[in-house]
C-alpha positions as CSV (number, residue, x, y, z in Angstrom):
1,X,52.8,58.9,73.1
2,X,50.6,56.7,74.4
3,X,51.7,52.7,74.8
4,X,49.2,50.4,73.0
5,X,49.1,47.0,73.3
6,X,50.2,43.9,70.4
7,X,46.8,43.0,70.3
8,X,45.6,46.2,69.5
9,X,43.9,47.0,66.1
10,X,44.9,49.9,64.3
11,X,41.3,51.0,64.0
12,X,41.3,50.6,68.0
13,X,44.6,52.2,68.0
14,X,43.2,55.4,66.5
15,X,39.7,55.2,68.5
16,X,41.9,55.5,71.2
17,X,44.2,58.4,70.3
18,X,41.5,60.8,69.4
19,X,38.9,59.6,72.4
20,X,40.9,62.5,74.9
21,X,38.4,65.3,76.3
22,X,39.9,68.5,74.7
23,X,41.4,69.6,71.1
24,X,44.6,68.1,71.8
25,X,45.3,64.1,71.0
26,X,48.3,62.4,70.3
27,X,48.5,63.2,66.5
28,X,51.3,61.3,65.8
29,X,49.9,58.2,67.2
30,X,46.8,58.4,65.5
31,X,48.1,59.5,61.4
32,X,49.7,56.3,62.2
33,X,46.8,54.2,62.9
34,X,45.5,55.6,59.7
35,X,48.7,54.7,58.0
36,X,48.3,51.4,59.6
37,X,44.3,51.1,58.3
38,X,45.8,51.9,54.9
39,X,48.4,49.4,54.5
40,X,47.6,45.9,56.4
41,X,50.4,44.5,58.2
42,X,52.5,47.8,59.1
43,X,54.8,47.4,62.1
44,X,54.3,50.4,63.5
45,X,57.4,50.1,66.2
46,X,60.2,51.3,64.2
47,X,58.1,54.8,63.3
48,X,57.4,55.1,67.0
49,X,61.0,54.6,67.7
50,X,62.0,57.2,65.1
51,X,59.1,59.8,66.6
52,X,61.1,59.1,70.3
53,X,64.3,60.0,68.4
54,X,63.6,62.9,67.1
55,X,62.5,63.9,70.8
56,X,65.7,62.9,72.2
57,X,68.2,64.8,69.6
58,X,65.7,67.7,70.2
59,X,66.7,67.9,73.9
60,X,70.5,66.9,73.3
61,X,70.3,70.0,71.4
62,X,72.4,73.0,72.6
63,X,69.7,75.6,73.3
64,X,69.2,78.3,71.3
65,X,65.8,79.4,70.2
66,X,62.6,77.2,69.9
67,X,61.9,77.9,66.0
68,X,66.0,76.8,65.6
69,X,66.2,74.2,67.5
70,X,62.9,72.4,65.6
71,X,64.8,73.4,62.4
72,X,67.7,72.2,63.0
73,X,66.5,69.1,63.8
74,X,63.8,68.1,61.4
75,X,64.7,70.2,58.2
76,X,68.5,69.8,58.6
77,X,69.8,66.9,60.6
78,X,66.6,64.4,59.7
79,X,66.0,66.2,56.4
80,X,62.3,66.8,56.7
81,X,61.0,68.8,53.5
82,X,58.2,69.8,51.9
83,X,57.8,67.8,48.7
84,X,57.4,70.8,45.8
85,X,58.3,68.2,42.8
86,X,55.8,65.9,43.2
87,X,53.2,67.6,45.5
88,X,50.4,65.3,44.5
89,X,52.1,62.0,44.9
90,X,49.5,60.4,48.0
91,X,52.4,59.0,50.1
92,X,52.7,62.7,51.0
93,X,49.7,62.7,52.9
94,X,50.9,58.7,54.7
95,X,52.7,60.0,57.4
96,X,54.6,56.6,57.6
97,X,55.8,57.1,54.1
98,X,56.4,60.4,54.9
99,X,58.8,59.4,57.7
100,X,60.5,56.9,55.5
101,X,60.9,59.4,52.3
102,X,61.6,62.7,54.7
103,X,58.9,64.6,53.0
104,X,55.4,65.4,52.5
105,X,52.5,67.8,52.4
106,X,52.6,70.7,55.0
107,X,49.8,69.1,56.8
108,X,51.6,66.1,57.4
109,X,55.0,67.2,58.2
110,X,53.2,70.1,60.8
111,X,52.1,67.0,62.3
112,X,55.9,65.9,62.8
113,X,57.0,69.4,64.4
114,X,53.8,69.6,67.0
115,X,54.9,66.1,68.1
116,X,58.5,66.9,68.6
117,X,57.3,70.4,70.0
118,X,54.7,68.6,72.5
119,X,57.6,66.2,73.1
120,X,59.7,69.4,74.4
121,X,57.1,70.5,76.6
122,X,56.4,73.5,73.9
123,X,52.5,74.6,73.2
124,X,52.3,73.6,69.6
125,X,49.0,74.0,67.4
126,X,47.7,74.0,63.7
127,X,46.3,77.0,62.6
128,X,43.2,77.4,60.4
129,X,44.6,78.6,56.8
130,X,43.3,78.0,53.8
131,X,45.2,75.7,51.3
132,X,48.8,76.0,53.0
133,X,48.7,74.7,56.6
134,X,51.3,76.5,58.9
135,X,51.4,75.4,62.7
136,X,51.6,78.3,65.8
137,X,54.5,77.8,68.5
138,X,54.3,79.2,71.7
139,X,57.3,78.7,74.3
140,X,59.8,80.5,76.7
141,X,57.5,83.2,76.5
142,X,57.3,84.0,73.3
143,X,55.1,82.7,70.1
144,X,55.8,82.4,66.3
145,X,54.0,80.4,63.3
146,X,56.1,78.2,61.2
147,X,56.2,76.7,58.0
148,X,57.2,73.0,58.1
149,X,57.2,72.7,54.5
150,X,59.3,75.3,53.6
151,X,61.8,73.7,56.8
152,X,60.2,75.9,59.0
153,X,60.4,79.9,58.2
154,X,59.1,81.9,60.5
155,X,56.3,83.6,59.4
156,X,55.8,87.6,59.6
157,X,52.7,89.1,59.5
158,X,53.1,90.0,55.8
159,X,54.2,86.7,54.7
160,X,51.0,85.5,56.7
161,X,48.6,88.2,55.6
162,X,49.6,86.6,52.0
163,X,49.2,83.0,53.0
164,X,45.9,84.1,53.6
165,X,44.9,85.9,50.7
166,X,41.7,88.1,50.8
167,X,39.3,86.2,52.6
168,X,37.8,89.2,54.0
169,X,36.6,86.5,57.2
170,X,40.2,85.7,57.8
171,X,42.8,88.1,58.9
172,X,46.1,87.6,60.5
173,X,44.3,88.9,63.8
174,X,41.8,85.8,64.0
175,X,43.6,83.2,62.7
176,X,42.4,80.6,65.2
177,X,44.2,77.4,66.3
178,X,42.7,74.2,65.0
179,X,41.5,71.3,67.1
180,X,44.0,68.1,66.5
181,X,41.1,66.0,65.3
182,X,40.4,68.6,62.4
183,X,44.3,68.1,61.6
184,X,44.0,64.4,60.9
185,X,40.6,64.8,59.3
186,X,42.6,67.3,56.5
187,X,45.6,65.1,56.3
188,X,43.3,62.3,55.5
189,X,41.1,64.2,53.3
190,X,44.0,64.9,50.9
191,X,44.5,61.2,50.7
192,X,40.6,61.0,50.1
193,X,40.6,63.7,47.3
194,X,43.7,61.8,45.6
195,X,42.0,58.5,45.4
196,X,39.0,59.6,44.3
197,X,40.6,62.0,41.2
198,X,42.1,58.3,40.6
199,X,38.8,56.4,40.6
200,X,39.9,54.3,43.5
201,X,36.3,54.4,45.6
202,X,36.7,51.3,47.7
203,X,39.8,53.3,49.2
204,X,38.1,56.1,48.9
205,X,35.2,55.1,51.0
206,X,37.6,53.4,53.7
207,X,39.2,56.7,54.6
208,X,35.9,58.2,55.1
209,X,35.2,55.5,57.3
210,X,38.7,56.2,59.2
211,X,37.5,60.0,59.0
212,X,34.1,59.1,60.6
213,X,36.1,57.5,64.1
214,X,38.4,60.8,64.3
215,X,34.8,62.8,64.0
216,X,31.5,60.3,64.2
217,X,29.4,63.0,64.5
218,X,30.3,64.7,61.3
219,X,27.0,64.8,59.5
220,X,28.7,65.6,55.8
221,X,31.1,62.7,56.5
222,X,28.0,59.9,57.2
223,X,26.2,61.7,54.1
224,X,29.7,61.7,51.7
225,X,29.9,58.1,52.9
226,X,26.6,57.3,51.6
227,X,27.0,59.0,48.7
228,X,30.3,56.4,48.0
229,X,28.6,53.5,49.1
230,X,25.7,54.1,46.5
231,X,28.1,54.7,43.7
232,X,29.6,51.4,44.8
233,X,26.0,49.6,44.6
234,X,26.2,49.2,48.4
235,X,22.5,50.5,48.7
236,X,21.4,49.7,52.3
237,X,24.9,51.0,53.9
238,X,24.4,53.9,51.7
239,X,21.0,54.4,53.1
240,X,22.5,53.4,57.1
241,X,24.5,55.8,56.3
242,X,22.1,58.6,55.4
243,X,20.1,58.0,58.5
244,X,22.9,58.8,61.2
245,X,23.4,61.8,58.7
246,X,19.7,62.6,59.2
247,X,19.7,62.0,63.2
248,X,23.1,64.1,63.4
249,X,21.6,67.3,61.1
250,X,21.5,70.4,62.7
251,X,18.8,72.0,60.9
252,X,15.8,70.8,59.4
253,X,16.8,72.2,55.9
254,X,19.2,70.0,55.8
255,X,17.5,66.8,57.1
256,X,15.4,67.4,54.3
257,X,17.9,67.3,51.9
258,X,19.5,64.3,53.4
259,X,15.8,62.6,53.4
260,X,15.5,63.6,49.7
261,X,18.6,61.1,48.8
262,X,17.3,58.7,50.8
263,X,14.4,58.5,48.9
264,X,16.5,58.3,46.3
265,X,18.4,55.2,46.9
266,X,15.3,53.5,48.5
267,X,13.4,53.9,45.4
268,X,16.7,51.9,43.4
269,X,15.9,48.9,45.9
270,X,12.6,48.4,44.7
């Protein structure tokens, strides 16, 4: 885990977590920060500390097999669990108030286990499932997928063919890894999706704006962002917003559409 300093923002915090060349940051670190962004004031040392702990009782542990040892640790000793009775409840997807309650969504306790794995010196990744996320471990030679929220089951390839359901583009032989960055930008678009059913755009809008420093080039973040800030009456940072969506576009087709609410929201300022 990377040291920050006091002085540090939690915005800067998270800037720097995910500014790494390749698809691996420290994930732990940065759904932190975002937990941090979310709730002013957070002391983030005794998480860190707890994160460090879980390392060390992982490598007191007397070895078995990687998959048992992460069990045994997380799901039994610290109690980590998915949260089945209420699964919608948004501290599930606040990975500080998922270390404090010892349970969560499957996105954000996967992001527990890759820590602890990474910690281990263990190749740990997210894998690109729909609706249930499930992480891939590879180590001593050998690989398996986990659950986390179900205290992590190893996954067969029926119980995975399943998971995916008939998405004829997905089968259990290209199910791809998942770069880190996409991990946090799912565990904070469940938080996203929960404020707005609940009506709460201000919050809304400042996890997009969290989202847009894990990915700024994201053209359907700057353009969702827009989208808030004009529901919110914040014309002319909807309409910023909508021109780094336009400059990012890959194709004109969508440039166009992007120009079309522009013209939109420029017409409502005259």
């Amino acid at each position: 885990m990377r040291v920050s300093t006091q002085s540090e923002s939690p915005a800067e915090i998270l800037r720097a977590a995910v500014a790494v060349a390749g698809p691996v940051v420290d994930l732990a670190e940065a759904a932190l920060a975002c937990a941090a962004l979310d709730r002013g004031g957070l002391d983030l040392a005794p998480y860190r500390q707890h994160l460090a702990e879980l390392i060390g009782d992982m490598r007191a542990r007397e070895k078995t097999t990687p998959p048992m040892e992460l069990a045994s640790v997380l799901a039994q000793w610290h109690g980590y669990r998915g949260d089945c009775e209420t699964y919608d409840d948004i501290a599930n997807a606040d990975i500080a108030h998922v270390i404090d309650r010892r349970k969560g969504l499957p996105v954000a306790l996967s992001i527990l286990w890759m820590h602890v794995a990474r910690g281990c010196g263990w190749r740990c990744r997210g894998l690109n499932t729909p609706g249930h996320f499930v992480i891939r471990l590879d180590a001593q030679g050998s690989s398996w997928i986990l659950d986390p929220f179900d205290g992590g089951t190893i996954l067969d390839h029926q119980a995975l063919q399943m998971l995916i359901g008939r998405d004829e583009k997905l089968t259990v032989g290209n199910v791809a890894t998942v770069d880190d960055r996409a991990v946090l930008l799912r565990l904070q678009n469940n938080i996203k999706l929960r404020l707005q059913r609940d009506g709460q755009k201000h919050r809304a809008l400042a996890v997009v704006e969290r989202m847009l420093i894990v990915a700024p080039g994201a053209t359907e973040l700057w353009r969702e962002a827009g989208a808030i800030n004009a529901e919110l009456e914040n014309l002319r940072a909807a309409i910023d917003c909508l021109d780094t969506a336009i400059a990012l576009a890959a194709s004109g087709d969508a440039r166009q559409r992007i120009a079309a609410d522009r013209a939109r929201l420029t017409g409502r300022l005259n």
